[in-house]
C-alpha positions as CSV (number, residue, x, y, z in Angstrom):
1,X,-15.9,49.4,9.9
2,X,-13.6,47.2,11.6
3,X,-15.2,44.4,13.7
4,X,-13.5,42.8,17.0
5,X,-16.8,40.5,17.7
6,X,-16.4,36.8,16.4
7,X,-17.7,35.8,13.4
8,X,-21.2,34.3,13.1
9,X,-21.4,31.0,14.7
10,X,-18.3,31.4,16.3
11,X,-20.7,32.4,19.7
12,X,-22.7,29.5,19.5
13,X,-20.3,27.0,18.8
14,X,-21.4,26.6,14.8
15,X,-18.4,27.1,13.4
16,X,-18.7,25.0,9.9
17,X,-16.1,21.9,9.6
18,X,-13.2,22.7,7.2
19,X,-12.6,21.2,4.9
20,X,-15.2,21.6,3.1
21,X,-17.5,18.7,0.9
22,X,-18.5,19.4,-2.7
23,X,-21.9,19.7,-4.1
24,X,-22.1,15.5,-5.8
25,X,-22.2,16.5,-9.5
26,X,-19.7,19.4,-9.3
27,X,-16.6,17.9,-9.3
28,X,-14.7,20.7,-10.9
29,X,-16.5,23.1,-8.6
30,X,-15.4,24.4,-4.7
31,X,-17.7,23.3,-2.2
32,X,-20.6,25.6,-2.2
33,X,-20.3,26.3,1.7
34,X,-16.6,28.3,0.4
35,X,-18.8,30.2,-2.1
36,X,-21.9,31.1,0.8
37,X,-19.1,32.5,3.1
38,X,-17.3,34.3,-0.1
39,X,-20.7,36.1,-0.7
40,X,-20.9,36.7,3.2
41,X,-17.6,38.6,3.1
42,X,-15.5,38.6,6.1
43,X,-13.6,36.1,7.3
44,X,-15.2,33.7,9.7
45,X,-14.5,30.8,11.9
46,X,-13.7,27.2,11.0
47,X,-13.2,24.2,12.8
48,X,-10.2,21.8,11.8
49,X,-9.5,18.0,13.1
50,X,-8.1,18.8,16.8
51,X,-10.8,21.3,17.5
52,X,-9.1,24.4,17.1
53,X,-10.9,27.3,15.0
54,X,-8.6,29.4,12.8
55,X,-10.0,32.2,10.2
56,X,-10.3,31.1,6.9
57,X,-10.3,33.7,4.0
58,X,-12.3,33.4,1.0
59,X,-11.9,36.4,-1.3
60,X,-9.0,36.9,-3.8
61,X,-7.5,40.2,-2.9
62,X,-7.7,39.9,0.8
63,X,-5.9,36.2,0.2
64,X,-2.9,38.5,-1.4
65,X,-2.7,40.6,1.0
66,X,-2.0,37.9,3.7
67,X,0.4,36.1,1.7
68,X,2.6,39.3,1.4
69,X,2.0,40.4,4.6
70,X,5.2,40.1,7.4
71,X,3.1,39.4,10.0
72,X,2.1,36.1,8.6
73,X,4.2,33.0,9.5
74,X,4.2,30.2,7.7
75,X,5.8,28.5,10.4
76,X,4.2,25.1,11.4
77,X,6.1,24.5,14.6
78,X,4.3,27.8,16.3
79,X,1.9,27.3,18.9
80,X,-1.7,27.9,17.3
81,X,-0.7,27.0,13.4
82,X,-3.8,25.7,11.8
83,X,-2.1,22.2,10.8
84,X,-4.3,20.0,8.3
85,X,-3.4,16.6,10.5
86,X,-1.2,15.6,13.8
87,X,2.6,16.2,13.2
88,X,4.4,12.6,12.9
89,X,7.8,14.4,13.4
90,X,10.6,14.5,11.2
91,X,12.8,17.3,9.6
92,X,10.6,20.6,8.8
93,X,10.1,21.2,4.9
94,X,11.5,24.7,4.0
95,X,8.1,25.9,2.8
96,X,6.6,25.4,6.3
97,X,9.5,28.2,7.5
98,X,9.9,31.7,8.1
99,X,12.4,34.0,6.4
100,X,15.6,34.3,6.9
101,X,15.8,30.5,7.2
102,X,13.5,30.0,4.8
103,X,15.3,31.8,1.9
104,X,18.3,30.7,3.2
105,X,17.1,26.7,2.3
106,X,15.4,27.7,-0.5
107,X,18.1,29.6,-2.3
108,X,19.8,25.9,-2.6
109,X,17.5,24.4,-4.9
110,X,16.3,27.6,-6.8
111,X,18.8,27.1,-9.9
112,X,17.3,24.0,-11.4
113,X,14.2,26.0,-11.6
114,X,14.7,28.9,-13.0
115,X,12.7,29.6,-16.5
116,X,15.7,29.4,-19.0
117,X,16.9,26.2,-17.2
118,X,13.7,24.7,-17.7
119,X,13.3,26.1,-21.6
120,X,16.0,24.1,-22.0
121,X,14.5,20.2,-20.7
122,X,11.2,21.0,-22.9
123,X,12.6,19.1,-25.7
124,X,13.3,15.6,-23.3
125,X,9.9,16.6,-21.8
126,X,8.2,16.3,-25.4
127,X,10.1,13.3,-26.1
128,X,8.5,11.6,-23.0
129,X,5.1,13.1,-23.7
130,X,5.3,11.8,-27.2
131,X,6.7,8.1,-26.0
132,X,4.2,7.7,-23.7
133,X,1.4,8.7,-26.5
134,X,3.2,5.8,-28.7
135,X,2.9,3.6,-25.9
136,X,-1.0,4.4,-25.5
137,X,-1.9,3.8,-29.5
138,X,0.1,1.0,-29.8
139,X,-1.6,-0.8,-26.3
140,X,-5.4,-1.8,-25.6
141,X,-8.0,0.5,-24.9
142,X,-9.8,1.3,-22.9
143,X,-6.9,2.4,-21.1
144,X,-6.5,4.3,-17.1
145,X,-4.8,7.6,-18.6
146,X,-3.7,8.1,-14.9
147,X,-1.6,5.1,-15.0
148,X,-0.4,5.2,-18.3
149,X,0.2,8.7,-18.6
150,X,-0.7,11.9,-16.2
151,X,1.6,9.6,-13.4
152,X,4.5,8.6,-15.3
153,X,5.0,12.1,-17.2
154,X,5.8,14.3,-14.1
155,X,7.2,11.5,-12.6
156,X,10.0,10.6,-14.9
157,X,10.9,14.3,-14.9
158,X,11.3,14.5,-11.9
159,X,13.3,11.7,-11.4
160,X,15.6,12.9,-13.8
161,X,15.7,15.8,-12.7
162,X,16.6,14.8,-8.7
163,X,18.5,11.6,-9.6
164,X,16.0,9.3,-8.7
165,X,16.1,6.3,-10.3
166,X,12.6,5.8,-11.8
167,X,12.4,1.9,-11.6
168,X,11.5,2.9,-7.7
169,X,8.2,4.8,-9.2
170,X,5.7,2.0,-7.4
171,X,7.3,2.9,-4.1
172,X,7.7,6.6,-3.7
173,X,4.2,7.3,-5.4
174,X,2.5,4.8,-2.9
175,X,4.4,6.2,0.0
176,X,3.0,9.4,-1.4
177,X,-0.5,8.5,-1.5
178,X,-0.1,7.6,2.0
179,X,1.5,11.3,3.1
180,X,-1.3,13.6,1.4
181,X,-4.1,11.5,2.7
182,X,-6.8,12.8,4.8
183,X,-8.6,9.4,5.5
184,X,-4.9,7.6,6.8
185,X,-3.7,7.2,10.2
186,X,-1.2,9.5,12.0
187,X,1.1,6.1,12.4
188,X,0.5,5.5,8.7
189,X,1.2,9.2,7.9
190,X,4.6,8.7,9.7
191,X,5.6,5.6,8.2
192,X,5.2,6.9,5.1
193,X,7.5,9.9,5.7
194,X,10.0,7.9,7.2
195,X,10.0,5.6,4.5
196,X,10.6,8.5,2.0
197,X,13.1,10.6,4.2
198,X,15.1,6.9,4.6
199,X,14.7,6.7,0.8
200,X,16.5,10.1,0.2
201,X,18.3,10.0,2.5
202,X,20.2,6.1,0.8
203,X,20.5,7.8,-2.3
204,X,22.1,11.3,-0.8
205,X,24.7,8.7,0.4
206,X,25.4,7.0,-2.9
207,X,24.7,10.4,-4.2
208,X,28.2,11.6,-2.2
209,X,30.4,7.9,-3.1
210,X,29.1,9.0,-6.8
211,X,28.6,12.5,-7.6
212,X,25.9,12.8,-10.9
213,X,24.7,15.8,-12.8
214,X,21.2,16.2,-10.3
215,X,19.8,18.1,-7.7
216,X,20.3,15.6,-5.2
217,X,24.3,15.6,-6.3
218,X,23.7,19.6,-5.7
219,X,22.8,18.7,-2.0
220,X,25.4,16.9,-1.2
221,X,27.8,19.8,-1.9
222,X,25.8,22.3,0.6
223,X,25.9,19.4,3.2
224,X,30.0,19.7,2.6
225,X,30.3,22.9,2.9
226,X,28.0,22.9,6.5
227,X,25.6,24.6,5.3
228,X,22.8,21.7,5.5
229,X,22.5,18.7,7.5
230,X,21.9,15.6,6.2
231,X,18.6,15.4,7.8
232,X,17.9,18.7,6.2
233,X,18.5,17.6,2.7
234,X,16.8,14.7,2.8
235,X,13.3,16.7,4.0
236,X,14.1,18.8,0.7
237,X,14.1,15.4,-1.7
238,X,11.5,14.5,0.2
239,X,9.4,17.5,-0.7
240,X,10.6,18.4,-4.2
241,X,10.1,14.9,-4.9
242,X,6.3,14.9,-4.0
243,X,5.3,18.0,-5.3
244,X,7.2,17.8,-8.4
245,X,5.0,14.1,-9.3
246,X,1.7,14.4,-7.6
247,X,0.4,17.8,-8.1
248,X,1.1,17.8,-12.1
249,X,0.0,13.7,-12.3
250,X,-3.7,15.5,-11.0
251,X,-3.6,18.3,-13.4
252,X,-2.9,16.5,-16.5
253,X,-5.5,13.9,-15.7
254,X,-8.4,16.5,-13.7
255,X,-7.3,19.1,-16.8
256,X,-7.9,16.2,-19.6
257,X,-11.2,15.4,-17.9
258,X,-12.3,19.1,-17.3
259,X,-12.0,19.0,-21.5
260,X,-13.6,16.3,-22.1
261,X,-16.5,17.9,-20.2
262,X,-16.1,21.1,-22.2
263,X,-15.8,20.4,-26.0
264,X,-15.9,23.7,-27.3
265,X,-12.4,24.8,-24.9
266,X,-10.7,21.1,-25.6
267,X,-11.9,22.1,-29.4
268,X,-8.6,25.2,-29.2
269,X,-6.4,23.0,-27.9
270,X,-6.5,20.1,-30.3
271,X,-7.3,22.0,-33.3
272,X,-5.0,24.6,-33.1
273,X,-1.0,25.2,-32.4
274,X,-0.6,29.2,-31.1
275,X,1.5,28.2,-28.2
276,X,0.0,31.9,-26.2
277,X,-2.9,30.2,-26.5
278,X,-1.9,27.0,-24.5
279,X,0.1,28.8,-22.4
280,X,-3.0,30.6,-21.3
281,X,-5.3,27.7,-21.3
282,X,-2.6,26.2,-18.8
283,X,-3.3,29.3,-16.3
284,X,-7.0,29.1,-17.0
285,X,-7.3,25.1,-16.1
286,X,-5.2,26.1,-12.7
287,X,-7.4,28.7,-12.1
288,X,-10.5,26.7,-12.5
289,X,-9.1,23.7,-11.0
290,X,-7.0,24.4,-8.1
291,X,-5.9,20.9,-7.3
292,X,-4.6,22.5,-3.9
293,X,-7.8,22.3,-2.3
294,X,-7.1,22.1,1.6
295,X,-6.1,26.2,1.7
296,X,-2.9,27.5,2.3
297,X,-2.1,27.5,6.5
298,X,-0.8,30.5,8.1
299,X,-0.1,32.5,11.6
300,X,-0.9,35.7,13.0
301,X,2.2,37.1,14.1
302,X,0.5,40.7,15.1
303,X,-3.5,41.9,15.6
304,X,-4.0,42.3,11.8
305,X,-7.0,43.4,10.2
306,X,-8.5,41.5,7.3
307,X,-12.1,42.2,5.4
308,X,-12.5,44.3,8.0
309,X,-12.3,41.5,11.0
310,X,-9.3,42.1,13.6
311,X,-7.7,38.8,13.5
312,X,-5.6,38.4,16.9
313,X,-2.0,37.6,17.5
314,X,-1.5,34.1,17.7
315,X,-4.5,32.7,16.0
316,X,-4.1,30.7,12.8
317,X,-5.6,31.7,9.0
318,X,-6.8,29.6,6.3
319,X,-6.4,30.6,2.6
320,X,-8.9,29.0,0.7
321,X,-7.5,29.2,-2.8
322,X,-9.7,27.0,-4.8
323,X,-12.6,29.4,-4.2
324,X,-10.5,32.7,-4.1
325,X,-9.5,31.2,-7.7
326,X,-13.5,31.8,-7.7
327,X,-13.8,35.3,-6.9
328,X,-16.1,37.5,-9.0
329,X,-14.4,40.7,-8.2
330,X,-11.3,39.3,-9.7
331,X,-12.5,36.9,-12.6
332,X,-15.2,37.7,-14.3
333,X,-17.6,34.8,-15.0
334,X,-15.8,32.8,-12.4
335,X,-17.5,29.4,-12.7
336,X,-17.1,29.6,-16.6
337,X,-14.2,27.9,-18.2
338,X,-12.8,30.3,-20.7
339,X,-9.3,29.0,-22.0
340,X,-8.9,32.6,-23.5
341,X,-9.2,34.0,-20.5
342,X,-6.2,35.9,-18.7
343,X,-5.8,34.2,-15.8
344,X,-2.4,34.6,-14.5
345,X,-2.6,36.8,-12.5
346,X,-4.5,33.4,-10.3
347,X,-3.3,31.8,-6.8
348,X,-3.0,28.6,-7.4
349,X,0.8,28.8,-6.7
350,X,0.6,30.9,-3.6
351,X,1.6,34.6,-3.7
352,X,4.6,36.4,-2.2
353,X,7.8,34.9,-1.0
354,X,6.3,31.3,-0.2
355,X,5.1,31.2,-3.4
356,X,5.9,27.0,-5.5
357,X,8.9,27.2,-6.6
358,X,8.8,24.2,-9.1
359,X,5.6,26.4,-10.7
360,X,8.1,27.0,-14.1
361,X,8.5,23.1,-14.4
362,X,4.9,22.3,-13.6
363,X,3.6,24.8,-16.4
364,X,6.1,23.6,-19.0
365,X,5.1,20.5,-18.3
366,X,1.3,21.3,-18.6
367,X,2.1,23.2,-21.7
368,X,4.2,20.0,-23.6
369,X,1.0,17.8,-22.4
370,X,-1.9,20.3,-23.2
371,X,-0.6,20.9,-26.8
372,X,0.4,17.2,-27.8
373,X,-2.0,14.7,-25.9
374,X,-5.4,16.2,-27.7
375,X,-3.8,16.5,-31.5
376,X,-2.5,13.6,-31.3
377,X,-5.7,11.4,-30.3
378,X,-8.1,13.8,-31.7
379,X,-11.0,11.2,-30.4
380,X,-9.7,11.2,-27.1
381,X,-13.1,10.2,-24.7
382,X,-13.9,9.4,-21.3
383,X,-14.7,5.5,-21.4
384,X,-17.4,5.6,-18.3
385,X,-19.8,8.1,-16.9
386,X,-18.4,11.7,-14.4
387,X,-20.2,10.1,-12.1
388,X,-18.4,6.8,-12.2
389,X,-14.8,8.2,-11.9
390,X,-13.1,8.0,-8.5
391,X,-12.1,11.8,-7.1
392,X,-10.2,12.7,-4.7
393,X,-11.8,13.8,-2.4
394,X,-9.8,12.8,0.6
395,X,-6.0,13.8,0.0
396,X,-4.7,17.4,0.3
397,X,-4.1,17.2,-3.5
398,X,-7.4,16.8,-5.4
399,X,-7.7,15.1,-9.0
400,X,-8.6,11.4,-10.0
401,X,-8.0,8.0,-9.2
402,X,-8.9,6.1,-12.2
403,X,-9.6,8.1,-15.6
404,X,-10.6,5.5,-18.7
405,X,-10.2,6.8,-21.9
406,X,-10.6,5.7,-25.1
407,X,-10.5,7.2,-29.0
């Protein structure tokens, strides 16, 4: 049956904050709120920062069908767009567009990312796990494994990869920080995306004086040709930039301690070398992790029904991945870490057209890191308690501060 009537609380004003906290000991775990409304079915009423009090969506298949369905916008500019935090203005990011722009921009940084092209940096990607792994048995221990190693891995692909120059690392990553926090200022927000478009946008002009072999070289053609502003490309570096360090730094280092917590799973990895078997213990760790943990935003375009709830045109939707990731009806044994699982068929990267587009890098990268760090330092540890290691609980991408390991 298809219900019109709000969803429970809604009425009386109850609608639960979102997001969400976790239940203290369960770090690896949604908050169990997400799970309650899961079980409850339909999708119900949250309330965000300003007030306003989208839908969000908890169950797997009715996630899908959202993410592929036209009248959804992704569109952050439209008027009742569930935004995580206050716009501090700036050039729009692809991702938060609607087709035809959307493919239009997107279609400019695709080739760099397609799965041969990234086959083909796996061997420089292994050479910069395995440095990095020299570095750490050579130095002291205990040692922060997110400062020594999750962060510089992703980063110094991506750097290469752009035409960064790494030596800037300290900068962009703490200007990073600063853009996916929750707990920062809207001024601080700001500064910290004008400081990173003004970065990109410097090196898109030394970028045109001298043309490299990069993406950011690549931009700098399709502003020649018209087709992109300046302003335009620099949002692009801004975002491929970001993603392409911060959301794999958080995997590597959440996805080492998620191991370390389970033995018997970090047991496959380092004792054996069947690379189907890390490629499917990379899927399983995104599935059960979902760094992403702030839900994907979208807009009704159209009345649309969903879990049998009309959800009206004009009023925003909230994806909650992590616990659709969850979802008993599509993984069996959800809460269970199984690294021989099938799990790709997960949402951690979205669904349909908006789906990551730097997803092959991220899981090659996952893949070189998963299969080398644990045989290499077979007595890899955690040097202080799960309860003494800062998470992240208040940035838009979740993981770790500080992980000390030792062997």
């Amino acid at each position: 049956m298809t219900s019109t009537f709000p969803a429970t609380g809604e009425r009386s004003g109850e609608a639960p904050e979102f997001p969400m906290t976790r239940a203290a000991g369960c770090p690896f775990d949604p908050p169990p709120q997400l799970r309650a409304m899961q079980e409850q079915g339909p999708p119900a009423r949250v309330r965000l920062w300003d007030g306003t009090t989208p839908w969000l969506v908890t169950r797997y298949a009715e996630q899908r069908a959202v993410l592929s369905d036209p009248h959804v916008s992704s569109d952050v500019t439209l008027p009742g767009y569930p935004s995580p935090a206050k716009y501090t203005g700036g050039a729009i990011s692809f991702i938060l567009m609607d087709d035809p722009e959307h493919a239009r921009l997107r279609r400019m940084v695709t080739a760099p990312f397609t799965i041969k092209r990234i086959e083909a940096m796996r061997p420089a990607v292994q050479a910069i796990v395995d440095r990095l792994i020299d570095d750490l048995l050579a130095g002291p221990k205990p040692v922060d494994l997110v400062e020594a190693f999750a962060l510089p891995v992703p980063s110094l692909v991506i750097c290469e990869l752009l035409g960064v120059p790494y030596r800037d690392h300290d900068f962009f990553q703490a200007n990073s920080k600063n853009l996916i926090s929750r707990t920062v200022s809207a001024e601080e927000r700001g500064a910290a995306h004008a400081a990173l478009t003004g970065y990109l946008d410097d090196l898109l002009g030394k970028k045109i004086a001298e043309p490299g072999d990069d993406l950011l070289t690549r931009l700098t053609q399709q502003i020649d040709k018209g087709e992109l502003t300046r302003e335009q490309a620099a949002s692009m570096g801004v975002l491929l930039l970001l993603a392409g360090h911060e959301t794999t730094a958080n995997m590597i280092a959440l996805g080492t301690l998620a191991l370390l917590e389970h033995p018997d799973q970090l047991a496959l990895l380092r004792d054996g070398d069947d690379p189907k078997l890390v490629a499917g213990a990379v899927e399983e760790l995104l599935r059960y992790l979902n760094i992403t943990h702030n839900g994907r935003r979208r807009l009704a375009l159209a009345d649309i029904e969903i879990g049998g709830r009309v959800i009206r045109a004009g009023e925003g939707i909230i994806l909650a991945n992590d616990v659709g990731n969850r979802d008993p009806e599509a993984f069996a044994d959800p809460d269970r870490l199984d690294l021989r699982r099938d799990a790709r068929h997960h949402v951690a990267f979205g669904f349909g057209v908006h789906q990551c587009l730097g997803q092959p890098l991220a899981r090659m990268e996952l893949q070189v890191v998963y299969s080398t760090l644990y045989r290499r330092i077979p007595t890899l540890t955690a040097a202080a308690g799960i309860d003494e290691i800062p998470f992240k609980h208040d940035g838009s991408v979740y993981g770790v501060y500080e992980l000390p390991v030792t062997w």
